[in-house]
C-alpha positions as CSV (number, residue, x, y, z in Angstrom):
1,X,0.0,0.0,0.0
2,X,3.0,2.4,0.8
3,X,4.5,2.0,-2.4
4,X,1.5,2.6,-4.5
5,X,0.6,5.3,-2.2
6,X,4.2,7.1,-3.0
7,X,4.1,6.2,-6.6
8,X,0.6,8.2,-6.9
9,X,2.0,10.8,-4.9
10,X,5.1,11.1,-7.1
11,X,3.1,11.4,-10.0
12,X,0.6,13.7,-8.6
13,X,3.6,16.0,-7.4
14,X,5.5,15.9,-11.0
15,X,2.1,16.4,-12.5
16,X,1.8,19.6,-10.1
17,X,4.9,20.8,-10.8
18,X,4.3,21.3,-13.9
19,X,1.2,23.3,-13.6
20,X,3.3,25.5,-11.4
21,X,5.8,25.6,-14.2
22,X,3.0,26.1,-16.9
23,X,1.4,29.3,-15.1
24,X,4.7,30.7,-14.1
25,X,5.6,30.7,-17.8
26,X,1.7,32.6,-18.6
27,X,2.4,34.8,-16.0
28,X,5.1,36.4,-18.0
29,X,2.6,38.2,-20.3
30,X,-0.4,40.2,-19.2
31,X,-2.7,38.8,-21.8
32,X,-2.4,34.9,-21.8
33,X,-4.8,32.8,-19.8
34,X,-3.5,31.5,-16.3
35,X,-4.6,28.5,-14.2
36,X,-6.5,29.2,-11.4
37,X,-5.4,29.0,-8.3
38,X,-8.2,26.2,-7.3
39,X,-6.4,24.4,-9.9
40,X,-3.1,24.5,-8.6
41,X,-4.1,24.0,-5.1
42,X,-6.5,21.0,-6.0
43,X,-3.5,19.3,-7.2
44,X,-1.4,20.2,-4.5
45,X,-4.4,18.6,-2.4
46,X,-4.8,15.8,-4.4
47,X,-1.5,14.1,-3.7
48,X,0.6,16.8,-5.4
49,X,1.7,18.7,-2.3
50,X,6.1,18.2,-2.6
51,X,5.2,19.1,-6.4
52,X,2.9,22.7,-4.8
53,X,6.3,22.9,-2.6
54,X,9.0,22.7,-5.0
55,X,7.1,24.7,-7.5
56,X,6.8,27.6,-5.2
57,X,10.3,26.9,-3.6
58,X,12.3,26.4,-7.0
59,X,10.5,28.3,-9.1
60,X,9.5,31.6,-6.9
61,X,5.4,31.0,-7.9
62,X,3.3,32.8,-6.0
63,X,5.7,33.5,-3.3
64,X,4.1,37.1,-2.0
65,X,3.5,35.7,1.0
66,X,1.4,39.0,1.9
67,X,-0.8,38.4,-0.9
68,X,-0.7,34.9,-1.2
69,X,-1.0,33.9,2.5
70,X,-4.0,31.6,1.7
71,X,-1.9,29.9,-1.1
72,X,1.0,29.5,1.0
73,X,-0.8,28.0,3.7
74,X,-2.9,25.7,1.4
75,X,-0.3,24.2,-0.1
76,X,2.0,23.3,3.2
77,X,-1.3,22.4,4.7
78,X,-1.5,19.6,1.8
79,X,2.2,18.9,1.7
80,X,2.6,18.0,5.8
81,X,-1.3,16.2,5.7
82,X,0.5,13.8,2.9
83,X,3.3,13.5,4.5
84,X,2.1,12.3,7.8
85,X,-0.5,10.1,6.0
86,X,2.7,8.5,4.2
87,X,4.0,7.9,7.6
88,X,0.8,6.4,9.2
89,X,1.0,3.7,6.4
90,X,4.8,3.0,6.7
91,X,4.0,2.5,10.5
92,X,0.8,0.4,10.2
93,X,2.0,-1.9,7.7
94,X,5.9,-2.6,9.3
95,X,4.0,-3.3,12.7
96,X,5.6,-0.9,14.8
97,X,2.8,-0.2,16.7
């Protein structure tokens, strides 16, 4: 279950990444269309939270963290909820307690 889990989320972060990388490249110019933000933080959500974090992190998205508090706090919000659901597996299934 833990691998399949951390395959879907590796997916799901690459996939995420990417849509950070795709609106960061629309952002350059006024006129194109962007992807919304429920976009991006559905992703994130949705078992793309390292891919929200690294997208923000590597690639300065939405990094005004006075006008993107809600963003920033979504997306580490889905990021450490994965995270400790990725542990809660690796502990249930060795046994450990």
């Amino acid at each position: 279950m833990l691998r399949v889990y951390l395959i879907f989320s590796g997916i799901m972060g690459i996939v995420t990444f990417l849509l950070f990388g795709i609106d960061k490249l629309l952002s350059k110019k006024e006129e194109n269309p962007r992807i919304p933000e429920i976009v991006l933080l559905g992703f994130s959500s949705f078992g793309g939270g390292l891919g929200g974090i690294l997208g923000r992190i590597l690639l300065h998205h939405k990094n005004n963290f006075k006008t993107k508090f809600h963003f920033a706090i979504g997306v580490w919000t889905a990021f450490l909820l994965q995270a400790a659901l990725a542990v809660y597996i690796f502990v249930s299934e060795s046994g450990i307690v």
